[in-house]
C-alpha positions in Angstrom: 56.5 180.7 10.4 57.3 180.2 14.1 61.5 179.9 14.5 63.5 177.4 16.5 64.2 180.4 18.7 60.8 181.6 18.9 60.0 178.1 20.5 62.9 177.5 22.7 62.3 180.2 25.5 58.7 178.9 26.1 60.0 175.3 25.7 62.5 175.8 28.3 60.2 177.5 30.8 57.8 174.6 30.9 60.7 172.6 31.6 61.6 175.3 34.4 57.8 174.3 35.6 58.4 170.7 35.5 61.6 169.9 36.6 63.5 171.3 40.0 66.8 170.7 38.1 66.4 172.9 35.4 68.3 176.0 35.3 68.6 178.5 32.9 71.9 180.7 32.0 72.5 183.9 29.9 74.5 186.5 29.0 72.0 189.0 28.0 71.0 188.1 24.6 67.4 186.4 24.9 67.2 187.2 28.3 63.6 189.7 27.3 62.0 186.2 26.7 62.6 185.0 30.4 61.1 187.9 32.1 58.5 185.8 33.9 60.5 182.8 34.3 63.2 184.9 36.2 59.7 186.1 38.8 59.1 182.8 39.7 62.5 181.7 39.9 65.4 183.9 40.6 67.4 181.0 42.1 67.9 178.9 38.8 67.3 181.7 36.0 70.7 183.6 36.0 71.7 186.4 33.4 75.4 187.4 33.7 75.5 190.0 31.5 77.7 190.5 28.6 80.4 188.3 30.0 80.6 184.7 28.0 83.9 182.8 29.6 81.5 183.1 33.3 78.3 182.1 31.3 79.9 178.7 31.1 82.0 179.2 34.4 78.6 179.9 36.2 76.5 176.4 34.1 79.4 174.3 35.2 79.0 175.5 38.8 75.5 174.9 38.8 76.1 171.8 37.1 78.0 170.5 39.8 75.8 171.1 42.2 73.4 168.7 40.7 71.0 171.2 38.7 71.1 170.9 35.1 72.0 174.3 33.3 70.5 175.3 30.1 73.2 177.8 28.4 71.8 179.9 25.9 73.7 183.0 23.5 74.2 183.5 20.0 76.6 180.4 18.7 80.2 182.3 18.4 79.6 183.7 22.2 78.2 179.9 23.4 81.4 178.0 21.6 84.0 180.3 19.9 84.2 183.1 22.4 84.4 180.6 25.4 86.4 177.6 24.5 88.2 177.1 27.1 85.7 177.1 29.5 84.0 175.0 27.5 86.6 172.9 27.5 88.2 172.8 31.5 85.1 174.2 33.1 82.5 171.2 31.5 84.8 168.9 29.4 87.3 168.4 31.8 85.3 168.5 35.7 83.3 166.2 34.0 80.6 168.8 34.1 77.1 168.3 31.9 75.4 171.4 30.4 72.8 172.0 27.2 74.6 174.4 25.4 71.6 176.2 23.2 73.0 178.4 20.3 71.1 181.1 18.1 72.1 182.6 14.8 74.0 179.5 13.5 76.3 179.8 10.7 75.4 183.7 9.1 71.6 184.0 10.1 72.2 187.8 10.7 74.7 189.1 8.3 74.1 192.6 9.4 75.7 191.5 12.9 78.9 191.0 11.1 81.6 188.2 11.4 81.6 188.6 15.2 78.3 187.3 15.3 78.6 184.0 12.9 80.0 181.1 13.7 80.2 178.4 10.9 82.9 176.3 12.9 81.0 175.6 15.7 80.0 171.8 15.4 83.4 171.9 14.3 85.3 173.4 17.4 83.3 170.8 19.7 84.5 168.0 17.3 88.4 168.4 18.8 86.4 167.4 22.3 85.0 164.4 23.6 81.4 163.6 24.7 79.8 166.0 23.0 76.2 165.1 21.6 75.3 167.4 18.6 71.7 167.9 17.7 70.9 170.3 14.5 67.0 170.5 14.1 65.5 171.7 10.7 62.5 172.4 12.1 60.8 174.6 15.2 59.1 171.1 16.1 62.2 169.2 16.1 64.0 171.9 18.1 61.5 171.4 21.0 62.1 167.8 20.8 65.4 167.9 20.7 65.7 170.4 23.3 63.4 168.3 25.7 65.7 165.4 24.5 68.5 167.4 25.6 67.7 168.5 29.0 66.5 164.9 29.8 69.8 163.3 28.7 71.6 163.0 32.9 73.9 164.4 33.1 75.2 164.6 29.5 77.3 167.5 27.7 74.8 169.0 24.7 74.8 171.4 22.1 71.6 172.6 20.0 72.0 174.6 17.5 69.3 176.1 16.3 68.7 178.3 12.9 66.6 181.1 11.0 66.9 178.3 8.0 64.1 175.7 8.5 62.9 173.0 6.2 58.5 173.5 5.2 57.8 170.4 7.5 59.2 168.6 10.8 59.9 164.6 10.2 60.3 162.2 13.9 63.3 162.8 15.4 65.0 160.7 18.3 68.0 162.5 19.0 70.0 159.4 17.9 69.6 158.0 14.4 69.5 159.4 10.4 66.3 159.1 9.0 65.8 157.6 5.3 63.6 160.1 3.2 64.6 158.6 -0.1 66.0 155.8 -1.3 68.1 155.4 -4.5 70.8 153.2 -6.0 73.2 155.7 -7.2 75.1 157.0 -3.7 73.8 158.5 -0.7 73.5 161.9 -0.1 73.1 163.1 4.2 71.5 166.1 4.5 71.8 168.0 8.1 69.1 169.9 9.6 67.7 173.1 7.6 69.6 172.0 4.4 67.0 169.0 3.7 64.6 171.0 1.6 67.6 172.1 -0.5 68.6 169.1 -0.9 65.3 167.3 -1.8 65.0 169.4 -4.6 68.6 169.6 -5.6 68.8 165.5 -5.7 64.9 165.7 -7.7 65.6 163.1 -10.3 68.7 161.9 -9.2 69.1 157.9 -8.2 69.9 158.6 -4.5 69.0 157.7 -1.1 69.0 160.9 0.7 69.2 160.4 4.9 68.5 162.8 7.3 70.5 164.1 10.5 69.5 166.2 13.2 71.7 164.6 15.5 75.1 164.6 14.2 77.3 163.3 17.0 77.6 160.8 17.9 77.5 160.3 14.4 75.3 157.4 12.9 77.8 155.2 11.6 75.4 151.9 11.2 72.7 153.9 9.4 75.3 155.3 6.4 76.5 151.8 6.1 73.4 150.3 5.6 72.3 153.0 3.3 75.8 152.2 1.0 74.8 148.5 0.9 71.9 149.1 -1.4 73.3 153.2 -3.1 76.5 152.0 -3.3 79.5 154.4 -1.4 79.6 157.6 -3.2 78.7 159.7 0.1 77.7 163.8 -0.1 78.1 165.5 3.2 75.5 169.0 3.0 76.3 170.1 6.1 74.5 173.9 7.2 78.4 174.8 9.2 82.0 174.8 7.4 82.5 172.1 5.4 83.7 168.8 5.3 83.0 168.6 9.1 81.7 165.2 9.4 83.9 164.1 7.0 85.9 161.9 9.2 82.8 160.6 10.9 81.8 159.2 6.9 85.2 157.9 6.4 85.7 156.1 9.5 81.9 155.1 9.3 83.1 153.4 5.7 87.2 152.3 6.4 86.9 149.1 5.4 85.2 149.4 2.0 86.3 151.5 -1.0 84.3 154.6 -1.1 84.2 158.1 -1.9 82.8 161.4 0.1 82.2 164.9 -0.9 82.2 167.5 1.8 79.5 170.4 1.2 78.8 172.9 3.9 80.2 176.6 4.6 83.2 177.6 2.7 86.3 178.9 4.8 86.3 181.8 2.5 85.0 185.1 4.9 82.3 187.1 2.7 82.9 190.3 3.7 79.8 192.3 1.9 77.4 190.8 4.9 74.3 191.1 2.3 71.5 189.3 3.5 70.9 185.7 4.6 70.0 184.2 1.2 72.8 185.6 -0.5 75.3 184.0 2.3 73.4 180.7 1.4 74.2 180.9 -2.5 77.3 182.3 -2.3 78.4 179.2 -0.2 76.6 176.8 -3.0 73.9 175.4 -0.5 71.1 176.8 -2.9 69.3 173.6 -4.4 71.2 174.7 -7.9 74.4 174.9 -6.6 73.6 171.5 -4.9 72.1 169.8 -8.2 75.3 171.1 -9.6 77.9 169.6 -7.2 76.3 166.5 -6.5 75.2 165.5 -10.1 78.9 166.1 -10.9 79.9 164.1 -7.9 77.6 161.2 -8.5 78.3 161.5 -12.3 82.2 160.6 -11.7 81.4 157.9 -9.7 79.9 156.4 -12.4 82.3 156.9 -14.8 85.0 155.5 -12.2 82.7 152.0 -11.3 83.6 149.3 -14.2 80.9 147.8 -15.7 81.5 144.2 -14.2 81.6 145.6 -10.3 79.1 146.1 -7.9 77.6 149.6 -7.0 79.4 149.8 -3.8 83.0 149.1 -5.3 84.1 152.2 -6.1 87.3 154.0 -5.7 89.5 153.7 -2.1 89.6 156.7 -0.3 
């Protein structure tokens, strides 16, 4: 199948076509893919070599100039590598950019720890104004991209993935999607995790949601979902876990609830192995998942009395 990446450099050169705005920045890795766009426009499709702190020095630039700069490395050179431009250069001149990452948490092991980045969404979390789109699909990623590019002025990150779920669902760059409903807690899967998760949850009485856009975080949807699943809440999050944690809690304050964080461990795996072995050795295989959720969900029944409602639980 087609990747996320395979679609974003032709994506982002029709957008080149269609829009005066657009500019595109590099720092060598995916530059091969804009060969032609850089022909037919030198002036907006800039590769500054290996050198990440002026990739985002050179978007914010542009970016105050009025063009809109579409800033595109593997994720630990885009947001690790680079925080602090991040931070002064966009965050604080006030200074829009879509900030388009590749390799995502471990999608090339064989690159080494340099070259993964599974506290990314995480990193941008300690800023403000960032949007946060994670497609699970090639489809989505165009949409999201287009979305992206589209949004003013707006600071953006995609990140984009080797993982993809079978199928693209509608996306809007704004709100979870319900794929199942259930009565037994609710269960947010982000991005390229959803196929894991369907299966994990197969059986199980829950109402899974669905995020590709994780901030701002859809506070109104998980609360809505709770009403009817009750507030036992699993976070499977494709970066470290227990990232949007805070988003689930403060979505919830003032009802008793629990939330279970699942994502990326902290722990660094240091036999690189290959992609589905980072995946199960961080429990975000659908086993692993059945596992921890079943348990999770399983407790939460235990704790609810008999004579409560679902959603009355156990305070955070």
């Amino acid at each position: 199948m087609e990747t996320m990446r395979d679609r974003f450099a032709p994506v982002v050169t029709r957008l080149l076509d269609e829009d005066p705005r657009v500019a595109v920045v590099l720092a060598e890795i995916g530059a091969d893919a804009f060969t032609d766009a850089v022909r037919r426009y030198p002036d907006r499709v800039v590769n500054v070599g290996i050198r990440e702190q002026l990739l985002v020095g050179a978007a914010a630039g542009m970016a105050l100039t009025g063009l809109r700069p579409v800033v595109h490395t593997f994720a630990s050179f885009l947001v690790e590598r680079p925080f602090e431009q991040v931070k002064l250069d966009l965050g604080h001149q006030d200074a829009g950019a879509v900030l388009v990452s590749a390799a995502a948490s471990f999608d090339w092991p064989a690159g080494g720890y340099t070259h993964m980045a599974p506290g990314d969404v995480a990193l941008l979390d300690t800023l403000d104004g960032w949007t946060v789109h994670v497609p699970g699909h090639p489809d989505e990623a165009e949409t999201l991209v287009r979305h992206a590019v589209a949004a003013g002025d707006d600071k953006v990150y995609v990140r984009l993935s080797l993982q993809a779920n079978a199928r693209p669902l509608p996306v809007d760059g704004e709100r979870l999607r319900t794929v199942r409903e259930g009565r037994a807690g609710v269960v947010v899967a982000v991005g390229p995790v959803l196929d894991a998760v369907l299966t994990a949850t197969e059986g199980l009485d829950v109402t899974v949601l669905y995020a590709t856009t994780v901030r701002p975080f859809d506070a109104a949807a998980l609360r809505r979902a709770t009403e009817a699943a009750g507030t036992d809440v699993v976070l499977v999050e494709p970066y470290l876990a227990g990232t949007s944690v805070a988003a689930a809690n403060d979505a919830l304050s003032d009802v008793p609830h629990r939330v279970l964080g699942l994502g990326v461990g902290r722990r660094e795996l240091r036999r690189y192995g290959r992609l589905e072995e980072h995946v199960a050795a961080h429990g975000l295989d659908a086993r692993s998942l059945r596992e921890r959720i079943g348990a999770f969900t399983a407790a939460g029944a235990l704790l609810r009395p008999p004579s409560t409602a679902p959603e009355h639980v156990l305070a955070h």
